[in-house]
Backbone as CSV, one residue per row, in Angstrom:
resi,resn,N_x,N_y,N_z,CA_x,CA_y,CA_z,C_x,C_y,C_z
1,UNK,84.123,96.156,126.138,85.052,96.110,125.014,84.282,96.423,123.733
2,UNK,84.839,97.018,123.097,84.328,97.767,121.792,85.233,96.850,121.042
3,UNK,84.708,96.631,119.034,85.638,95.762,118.348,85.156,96.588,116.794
4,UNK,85.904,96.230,115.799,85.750,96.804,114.431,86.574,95.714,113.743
5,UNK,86.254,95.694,112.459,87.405,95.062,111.668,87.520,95.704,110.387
6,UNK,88.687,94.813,109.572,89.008,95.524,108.554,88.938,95.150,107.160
7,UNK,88.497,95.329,106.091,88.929,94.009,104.881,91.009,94.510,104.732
8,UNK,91.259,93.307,104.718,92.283,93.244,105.011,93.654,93.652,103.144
9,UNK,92.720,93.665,102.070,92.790,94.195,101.024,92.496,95.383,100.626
10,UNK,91.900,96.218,101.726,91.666,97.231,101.350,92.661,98.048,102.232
11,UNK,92.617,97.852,103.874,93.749,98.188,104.559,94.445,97.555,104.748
12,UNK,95.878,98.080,105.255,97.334,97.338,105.574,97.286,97.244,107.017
13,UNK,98.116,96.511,107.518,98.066,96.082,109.145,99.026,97.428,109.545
14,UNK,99.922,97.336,108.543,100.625,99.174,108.849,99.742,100.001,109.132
15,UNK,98.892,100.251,108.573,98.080,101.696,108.889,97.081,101.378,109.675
16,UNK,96.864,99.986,110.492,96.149,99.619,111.450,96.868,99.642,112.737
17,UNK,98.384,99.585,112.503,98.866,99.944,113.897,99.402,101.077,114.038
18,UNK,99.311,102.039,112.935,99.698,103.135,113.445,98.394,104.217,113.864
19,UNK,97.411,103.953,112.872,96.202,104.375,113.968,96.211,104.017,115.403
20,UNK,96.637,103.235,115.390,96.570,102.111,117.014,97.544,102.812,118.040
21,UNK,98.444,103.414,117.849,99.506,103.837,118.470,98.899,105.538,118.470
22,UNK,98.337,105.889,117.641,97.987,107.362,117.607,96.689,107.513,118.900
23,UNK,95.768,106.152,118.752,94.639,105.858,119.610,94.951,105.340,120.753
24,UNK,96.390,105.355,121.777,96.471,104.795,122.429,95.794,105.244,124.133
25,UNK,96.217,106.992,123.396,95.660,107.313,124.995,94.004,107.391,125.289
26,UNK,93.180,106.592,124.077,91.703,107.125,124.504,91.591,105.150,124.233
27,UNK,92.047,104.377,124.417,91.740,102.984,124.346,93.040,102.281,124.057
28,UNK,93.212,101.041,124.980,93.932,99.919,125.212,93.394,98.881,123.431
29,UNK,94.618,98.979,122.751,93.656,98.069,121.516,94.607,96.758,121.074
30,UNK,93.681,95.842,120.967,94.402,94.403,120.381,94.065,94.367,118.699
31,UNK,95.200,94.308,118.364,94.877,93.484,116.452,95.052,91.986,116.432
32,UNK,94.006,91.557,115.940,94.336,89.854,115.484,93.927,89.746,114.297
33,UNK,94.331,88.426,113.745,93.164,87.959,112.728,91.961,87.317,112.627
34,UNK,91.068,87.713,111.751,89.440,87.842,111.730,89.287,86.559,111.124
35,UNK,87.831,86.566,110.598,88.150,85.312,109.341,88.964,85.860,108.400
36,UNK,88.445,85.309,106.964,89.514,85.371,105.720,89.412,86.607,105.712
37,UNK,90.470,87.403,105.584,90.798,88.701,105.027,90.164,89.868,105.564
38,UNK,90.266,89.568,106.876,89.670,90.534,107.729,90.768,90.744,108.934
39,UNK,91.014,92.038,109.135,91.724,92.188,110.567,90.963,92.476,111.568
40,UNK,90.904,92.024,112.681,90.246,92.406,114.054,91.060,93.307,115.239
41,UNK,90.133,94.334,115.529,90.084,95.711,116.109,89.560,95.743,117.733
42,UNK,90.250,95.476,118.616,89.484,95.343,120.104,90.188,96.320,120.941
43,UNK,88.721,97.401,121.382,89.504,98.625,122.181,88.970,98.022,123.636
44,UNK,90.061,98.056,124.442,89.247,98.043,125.739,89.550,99.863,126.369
45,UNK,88.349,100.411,126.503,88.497,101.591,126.642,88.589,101.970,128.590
46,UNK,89.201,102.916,128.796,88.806,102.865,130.207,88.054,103.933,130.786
47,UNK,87.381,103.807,132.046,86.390,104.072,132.459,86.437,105.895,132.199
48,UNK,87.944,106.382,132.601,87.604,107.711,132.461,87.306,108.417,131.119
49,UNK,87.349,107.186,130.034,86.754,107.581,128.720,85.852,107.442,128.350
50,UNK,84.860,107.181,129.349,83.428,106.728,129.320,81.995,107.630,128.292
51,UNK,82.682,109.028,128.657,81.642,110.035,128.302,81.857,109.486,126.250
52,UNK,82.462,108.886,125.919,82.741,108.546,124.208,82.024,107.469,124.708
53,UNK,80.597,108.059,123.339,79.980,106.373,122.727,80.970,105.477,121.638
54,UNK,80.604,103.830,122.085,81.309,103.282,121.085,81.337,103.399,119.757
55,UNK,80.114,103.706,119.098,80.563,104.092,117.830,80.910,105.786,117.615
56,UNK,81.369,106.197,118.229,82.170,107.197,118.294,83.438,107.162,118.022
57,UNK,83.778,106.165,119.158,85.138,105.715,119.455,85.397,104.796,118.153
58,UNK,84.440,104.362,117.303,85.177,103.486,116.186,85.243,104.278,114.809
59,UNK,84.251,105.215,114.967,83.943,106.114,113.813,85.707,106.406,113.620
60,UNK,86.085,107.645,114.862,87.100,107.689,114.887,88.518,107.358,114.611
61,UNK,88.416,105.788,115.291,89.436,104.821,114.873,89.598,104.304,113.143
62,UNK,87.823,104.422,112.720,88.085,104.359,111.415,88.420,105.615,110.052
63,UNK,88.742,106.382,110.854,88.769,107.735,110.244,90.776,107.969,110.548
64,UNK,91.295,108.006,111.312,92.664,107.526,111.811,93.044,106.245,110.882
65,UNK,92.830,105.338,110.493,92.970,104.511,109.672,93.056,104.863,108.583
66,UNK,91.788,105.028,108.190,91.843,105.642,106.852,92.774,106.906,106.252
67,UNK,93.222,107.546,107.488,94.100,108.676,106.640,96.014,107.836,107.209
68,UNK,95.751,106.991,107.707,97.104,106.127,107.600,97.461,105.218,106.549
69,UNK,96.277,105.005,106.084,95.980,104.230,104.425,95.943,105.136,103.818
70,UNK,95.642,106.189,103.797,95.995,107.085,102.225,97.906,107.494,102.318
71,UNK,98.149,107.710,104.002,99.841,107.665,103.944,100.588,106.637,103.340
72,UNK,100.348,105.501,103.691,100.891,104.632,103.281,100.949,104.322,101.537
73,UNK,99.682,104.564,101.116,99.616,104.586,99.535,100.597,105.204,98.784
74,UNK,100.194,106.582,99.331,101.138,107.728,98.639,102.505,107.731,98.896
75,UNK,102.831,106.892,99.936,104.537,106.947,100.241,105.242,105.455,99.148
76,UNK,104.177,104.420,99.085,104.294,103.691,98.195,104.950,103.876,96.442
77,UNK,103.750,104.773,95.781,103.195,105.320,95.157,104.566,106.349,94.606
78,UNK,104.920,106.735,95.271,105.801,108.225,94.991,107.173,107.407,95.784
79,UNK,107.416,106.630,96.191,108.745,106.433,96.704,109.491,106.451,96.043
80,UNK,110.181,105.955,94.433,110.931,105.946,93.771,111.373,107.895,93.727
81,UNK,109.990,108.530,93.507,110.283,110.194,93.423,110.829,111.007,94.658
82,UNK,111.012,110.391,95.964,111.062,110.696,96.985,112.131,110.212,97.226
83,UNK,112.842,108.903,96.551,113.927,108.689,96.964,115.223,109.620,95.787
84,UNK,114.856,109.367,94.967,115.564,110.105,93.839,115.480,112.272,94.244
85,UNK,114.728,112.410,94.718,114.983,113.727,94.886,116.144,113.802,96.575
86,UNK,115.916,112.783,96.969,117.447,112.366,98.214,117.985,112.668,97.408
87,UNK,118.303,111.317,96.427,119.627,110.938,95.970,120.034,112.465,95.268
88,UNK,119.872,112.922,94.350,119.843,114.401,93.626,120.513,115.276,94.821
89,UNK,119.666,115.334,95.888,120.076,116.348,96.636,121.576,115.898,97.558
90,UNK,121.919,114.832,97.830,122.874,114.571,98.553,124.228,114.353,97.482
91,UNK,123.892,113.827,95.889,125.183,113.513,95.016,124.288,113.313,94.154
92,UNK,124.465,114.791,93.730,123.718,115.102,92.285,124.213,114.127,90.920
93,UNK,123.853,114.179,90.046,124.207,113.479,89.088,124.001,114.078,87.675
94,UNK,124.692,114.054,86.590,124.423,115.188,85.610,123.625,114.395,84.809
95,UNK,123.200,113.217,85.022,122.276,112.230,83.560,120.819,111.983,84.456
96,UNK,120.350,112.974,85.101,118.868,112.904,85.787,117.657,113.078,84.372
97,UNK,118.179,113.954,83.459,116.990,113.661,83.239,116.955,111.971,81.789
98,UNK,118.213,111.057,81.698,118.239,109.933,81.684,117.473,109.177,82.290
99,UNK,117.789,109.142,83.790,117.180,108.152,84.752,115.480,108.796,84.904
100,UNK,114.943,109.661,84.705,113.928,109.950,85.158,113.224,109.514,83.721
101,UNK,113.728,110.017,82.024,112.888,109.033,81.009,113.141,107.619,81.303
102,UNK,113.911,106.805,81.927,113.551,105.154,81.866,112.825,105.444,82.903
103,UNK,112.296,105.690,83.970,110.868,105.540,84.729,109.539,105.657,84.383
104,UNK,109.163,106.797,83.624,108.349,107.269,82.844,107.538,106.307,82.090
105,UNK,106.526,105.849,82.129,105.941,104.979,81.419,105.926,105.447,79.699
């Protein structure tokens, strides 16, 4: 069994299980919790995946993570703009550029 963890402020358990689900066919993986503010990462890998060293296999997993944490940011981040270009496109509205100066810092 191979293991990694996470600071748990820096990544979301979202983008820890969706790496997890993307990593499923090269390792069997458990998430728990670590100590404080840490998530825990346990691949049990199987044998016909043998020819991958473990830190291969975590490099990886932490590289899959990390670009599920920059998804998650940016969908955060931009959701109000992402939802409003829906709304626009399904029942336009003639006072957009109203609603778009009260967002605007």
């Amino acid at each position: 069994m191979v293991s990694t963890s996470f600071d748990a402020k820096v990544y979301s358990l979202e983008a820890i299980k969706n790496a997890s689900y993307d990593f499923t066919e090269k390792a069997t993986i458990v998430i728990e919790t670590a100590s404080a503010g840490r998530i825990q990462v346990n691949f049990n890998v199987p044998v016909s995946i043998s020819e991958a060293t473990p830190d291969s296999l975590i490099s990886e997993f932490i590289r899959l993570v990390t670009d599920h944490q920059i998804r998650v940011d940016v969908g955060r981040d931009y959701k109000l703009v992402r939802e409003m270009i829906i709304a626009q496109a399904f029942e336009p509205v003639d006072n957009l550029d109203i609603i778009v100066s009260k967002i605007q810092p």
